[in-house]
N, C-alpha and C positions, 0 to 999 in steps of 0.2 A: 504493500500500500504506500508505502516510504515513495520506494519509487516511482511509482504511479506519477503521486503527488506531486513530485517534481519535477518529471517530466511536463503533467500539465504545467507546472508554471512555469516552467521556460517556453511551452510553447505560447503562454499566455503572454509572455516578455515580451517574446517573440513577435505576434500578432501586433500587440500596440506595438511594437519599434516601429513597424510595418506599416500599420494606418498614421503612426507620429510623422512619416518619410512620404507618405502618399500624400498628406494635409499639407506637408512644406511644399512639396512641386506642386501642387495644386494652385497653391496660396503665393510662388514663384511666378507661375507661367500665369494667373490672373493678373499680377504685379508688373510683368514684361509687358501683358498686353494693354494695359493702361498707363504705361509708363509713354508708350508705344504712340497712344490717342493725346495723351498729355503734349509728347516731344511735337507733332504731328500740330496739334491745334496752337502751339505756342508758334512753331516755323510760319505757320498761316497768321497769327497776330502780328507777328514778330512783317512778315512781307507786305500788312495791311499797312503798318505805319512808317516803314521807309517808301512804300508810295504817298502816301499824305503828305510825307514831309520832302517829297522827291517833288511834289506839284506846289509847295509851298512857296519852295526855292527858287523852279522854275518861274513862279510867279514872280519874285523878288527880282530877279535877271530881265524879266521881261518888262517888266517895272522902271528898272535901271535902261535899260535899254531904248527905252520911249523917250528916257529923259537926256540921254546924254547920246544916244547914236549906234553905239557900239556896247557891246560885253565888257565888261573892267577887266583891264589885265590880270592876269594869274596871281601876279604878287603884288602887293603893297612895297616898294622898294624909295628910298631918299636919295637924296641928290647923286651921292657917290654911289647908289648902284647898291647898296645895302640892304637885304631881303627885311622888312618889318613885320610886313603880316599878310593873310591868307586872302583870296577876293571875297572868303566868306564874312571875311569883318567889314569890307567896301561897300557889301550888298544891305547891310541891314536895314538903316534907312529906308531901305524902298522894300521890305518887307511887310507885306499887311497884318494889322495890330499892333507895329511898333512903333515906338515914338523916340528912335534914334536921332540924332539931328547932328548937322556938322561934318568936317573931314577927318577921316583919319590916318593922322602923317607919323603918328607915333608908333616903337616896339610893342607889339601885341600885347605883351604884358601889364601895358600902362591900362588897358580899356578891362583889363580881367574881372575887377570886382564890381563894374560898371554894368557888364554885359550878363553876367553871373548872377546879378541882382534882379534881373528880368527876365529870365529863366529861359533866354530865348536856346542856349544849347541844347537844350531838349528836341531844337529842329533838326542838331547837328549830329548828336551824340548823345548816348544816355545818363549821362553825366556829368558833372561841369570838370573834369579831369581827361575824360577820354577823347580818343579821336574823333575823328568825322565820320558820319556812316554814309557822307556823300561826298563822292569826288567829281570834279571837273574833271573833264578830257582837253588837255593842256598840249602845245610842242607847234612843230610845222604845221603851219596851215588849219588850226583848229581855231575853231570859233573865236580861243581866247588870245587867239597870236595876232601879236600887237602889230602886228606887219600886216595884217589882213584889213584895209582899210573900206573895206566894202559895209555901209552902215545894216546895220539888222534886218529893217523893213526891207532895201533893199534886196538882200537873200532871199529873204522868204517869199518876192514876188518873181526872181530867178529858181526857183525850184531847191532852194537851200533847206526846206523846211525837214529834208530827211537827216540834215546834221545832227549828229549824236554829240550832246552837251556836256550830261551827268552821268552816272551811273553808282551804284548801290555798291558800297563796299565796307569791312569791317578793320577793326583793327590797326587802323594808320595807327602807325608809333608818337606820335606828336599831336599835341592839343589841335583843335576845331580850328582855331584861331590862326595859328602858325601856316607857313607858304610849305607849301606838297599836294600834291594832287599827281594821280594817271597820264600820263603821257601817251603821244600815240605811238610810240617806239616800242611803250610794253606788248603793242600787241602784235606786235612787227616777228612774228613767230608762226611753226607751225603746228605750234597746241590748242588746245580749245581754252575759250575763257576761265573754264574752274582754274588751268593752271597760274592765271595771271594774280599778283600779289594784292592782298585786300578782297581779291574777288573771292578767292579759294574760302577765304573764311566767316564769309554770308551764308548760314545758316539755309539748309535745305540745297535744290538741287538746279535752282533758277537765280537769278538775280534781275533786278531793274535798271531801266536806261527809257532819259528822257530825250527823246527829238527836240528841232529848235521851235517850232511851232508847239509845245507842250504835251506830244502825246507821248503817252509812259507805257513802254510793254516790258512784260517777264521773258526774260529770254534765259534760255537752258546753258546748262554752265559748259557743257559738251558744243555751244555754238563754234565753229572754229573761227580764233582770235583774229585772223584776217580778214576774216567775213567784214566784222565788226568793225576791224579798222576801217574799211572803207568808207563807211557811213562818218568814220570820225574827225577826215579832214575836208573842207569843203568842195575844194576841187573834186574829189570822185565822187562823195556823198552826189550831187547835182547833177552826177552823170547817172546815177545806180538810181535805184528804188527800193525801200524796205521790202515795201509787201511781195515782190520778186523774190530778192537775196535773201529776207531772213524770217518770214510770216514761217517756213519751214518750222523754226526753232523756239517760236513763240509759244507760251504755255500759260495758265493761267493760274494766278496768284489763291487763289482756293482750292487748290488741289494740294 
């Protein structure tokens, strides 16, 4: 009977270890798959509001550009040629809701607790510490090259309006504030967008790019980086057509 007994309780150990080990993967693989809808619905938040604040900016530039002709130079730069600050401190002024007023000819640092007070980095970055989650496309012949003396309106009634201005990216190493941005040389490659720097690390498997006329599409990280350049300097932008080159690649930010 001794042993009877104890056999049944080892096998009674045994059984619960068993339903113990069946609960945990159970209660694992529930936890994967909602971890799953969690990452999934956050990627889709997370893509809702770098378009918001991708058409914000656009608006800000477009703003700017009504007023003065052209795009603001890439950098903030003083007499001797010395970099101050980014065009995203140039544009604020003519951002809608702000009450910016003034030039800014100073190191980006002087305006920090100014701009920080008005919580406007939240357009830029999620934080008032961190980079830009939007970059300019910057270099030869891009919108923002100071050599391109062609006024705005004008482009856009030359077929300029397929110029690629912004794009969504994470991660820049330096404040919102500070001069860096994309250049078209990054894409001057023959990988696809994921591999290009700030791109790679936007969350999920698209990213955004706004045209100069404001429209914003999700394009797949696997677009090839060439593709894209074209659209980014004006001269072949004008010659080419999205909906042709890259509708392909376009995807949609709720998925």
């Amino acid at each position: 009977m001794i042993i009877v007994d104890i056999r049944r309780d080892c096998f009674r150990r045994n059984v619960n270890v068993i339903l113990i080990l069946l609960v945990v993967a159970a209660l694992g693989y529930l936890a994967a798959i909602l971890f799953r809808h969690y990452e999934a619905a956050d990627s889709r938040e997370d893509g809702k509001r770098a378009e918001t604040c991708l058409r914000l900016i656009a608006n800000g530039l477009s703003n700017y550009a009504e007023s003065k002709g052209n795009y603001p130079a890439s950098e903030i730069c003083d007499a001797s040629g010395k970099r101050l600050a980014s065009w995203r401190l140039e544009i604020l002024p003519w951002l809608d809701g702000n009450s910016f007023t003034g030039k800014f000819n100073r190191h980006w640092t002087s305006y920090k607790q100014i701009v920080s007070s008005k919580n406007v980095f939240t357009m830029f970055g999620r934080t008032r510490r961190e980079g830009s989650c939007v970059s300019a496309i910057v270099g030869d012949d891009s919108i923002f090259d100071e050599r391109n003396a062609m006024r705005v309106s004008e482009l856009l009634r030359s077929g300029g309006e397929d110029v690629i201005v912004l794009v969504e990216v994470r991660n820049m190493p330096f404040h919102w504030m500070a001069p860096g941005d994309l250049t078209v040389a990054d894409f001057d490659n023959d990988g696809i967008c994921g591999s290009v720097k700030w791109i790679r690390d936007v969350p999920g498997q698209s990213f955004h790019v706004c045209f100069l006329d404001g429209t914003i599409w999700y394009l797949a990280k696997d677009t090839p980086a060439r593709t894209v350049r074209t659209f980014m300097k004006v001269e072949t932008a004008i010659m080419n057509e999205r909906e042709r080159s890259l509708s392909a690649y376009l995807t949609s930010s709720e998925n």
